[in-house]
Each structure stands twice: as structure tokens, then as C-alpha cells.
N, C-alpha and C positions, 0 to 999 in steps of 0.2 A: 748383765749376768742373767740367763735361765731363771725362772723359779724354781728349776727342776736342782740345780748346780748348789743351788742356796741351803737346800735342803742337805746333797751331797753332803756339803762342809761343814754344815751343825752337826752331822751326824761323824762326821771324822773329828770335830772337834772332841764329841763327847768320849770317841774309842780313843784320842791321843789322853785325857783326863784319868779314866778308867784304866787305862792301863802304867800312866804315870802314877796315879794313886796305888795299883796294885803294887808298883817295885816300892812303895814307902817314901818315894822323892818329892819334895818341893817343885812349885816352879824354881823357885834360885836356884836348887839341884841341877836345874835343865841347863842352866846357862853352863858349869863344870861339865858339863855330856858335851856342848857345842852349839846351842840356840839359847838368845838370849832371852831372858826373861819375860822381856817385851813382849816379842817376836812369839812365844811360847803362849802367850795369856792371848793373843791376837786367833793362834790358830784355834786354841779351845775355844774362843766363842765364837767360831765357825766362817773366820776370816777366808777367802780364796787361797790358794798357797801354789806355785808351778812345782812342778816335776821334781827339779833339784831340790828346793825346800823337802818336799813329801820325803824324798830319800834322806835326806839329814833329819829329818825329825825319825826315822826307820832306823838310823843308825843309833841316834840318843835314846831309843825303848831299846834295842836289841831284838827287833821284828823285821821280820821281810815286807816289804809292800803289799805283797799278797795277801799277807795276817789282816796289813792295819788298814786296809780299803776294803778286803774282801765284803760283799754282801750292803754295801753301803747305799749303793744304789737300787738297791732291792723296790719295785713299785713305784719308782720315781718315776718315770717315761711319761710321756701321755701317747695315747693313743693315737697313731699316725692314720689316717685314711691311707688303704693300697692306692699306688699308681693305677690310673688307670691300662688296659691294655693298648698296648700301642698296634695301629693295624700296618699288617702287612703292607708293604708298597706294590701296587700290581705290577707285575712284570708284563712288557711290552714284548707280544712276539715277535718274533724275526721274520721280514715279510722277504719272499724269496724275489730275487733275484730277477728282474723282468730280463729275460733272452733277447739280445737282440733281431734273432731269426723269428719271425712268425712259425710256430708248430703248424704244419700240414696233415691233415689227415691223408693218407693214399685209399 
């Protein structure tokens, strides 16, 4: 995993916490929503989770994804060096056509 990813999910762990503390619920609460308990205490301390997980944990807050990732990854990135540019390939003229008549001048 990224260091960059690691960070990611400490930081989702903390917004699923914070906002399971705001509704007043328990983890055991979380298991009667649909994640169990475990499972629950795993992703707050910033465990990976896929896709489906993330939207079942969305569905047990009553948030959109959008809410509970947005800005998460704010500063994480590192700094990628630009590609360099890539150069043109020369294009080959088209060389005409030798006649087989010798050109006469009159």
C-alpha cells in the first residue's frame, strides 16, 4: 500500500468516528446499521476498505460518499515530475517518382 493511501484511510477512519460519535451510536450500534463491530473498529483505525465496504459503511451514517471521502485526500499526492516532451517523429518526404522516359530539353 502507498504511504500516500495510508494516510487516506486514517483520515476516513477518523470522519467514519466523528460522525458515528455525532449520531450518539456505539460501535455495537454499528453492527444493528449492518457492519459489524469488528469490521467497524478496523476501519476507524484506518484499516483499507474497497468500494462496497465504503458504501455500506455510507449507508450505516446516512451520508453519500461524497460527504464521507470528500477532501480526504487533500495534500496527499507527491509531486510527480512532468513527462518529459516527446519529439515529433520526422516525417519522410515523398520522393517523386523516377520517369521512366529521360526528360529532353528541345
Amino acid at each position: 500500500m502507498l504511504p500516500e493511501s495510508k494516510l487516506f484511510f486514517k483520515r476516513l477512519g477518523a470522519r467514519l468516528r466523528q460522525i458515528r460519535k455525532e449520531h450518539g451510536w456505539t460501535v455495537d450500534d454499528m453492527q444493528v446499521r449492518g457492519v459489524t463491530s469488528k469490521h467497524w473498529q478496523q476501519m476507524e483505525t484506518g484499516r483499507s476498505i474497497n468500494v462496497k465496504t465504503l458504501l455500506r459503511a455510507c449507508q450505516a451514517l446516512g451520508v453519500s460518499a461524497a460527504f464521507l471521502v470528500g477532501d480526504l485526500d487533500a495534500g496527499i499526492y507527491k509531486e510527480l515530475p512532468l513527462p518529459l516532451p516527446r519529439k515529433k517523429p520526422k516525417t519522410r518526404r515523398k520522393r517523386r517518382p523516377e520517369s521512366a522516359e529521360p526528360e529532353t530539353h528541345a
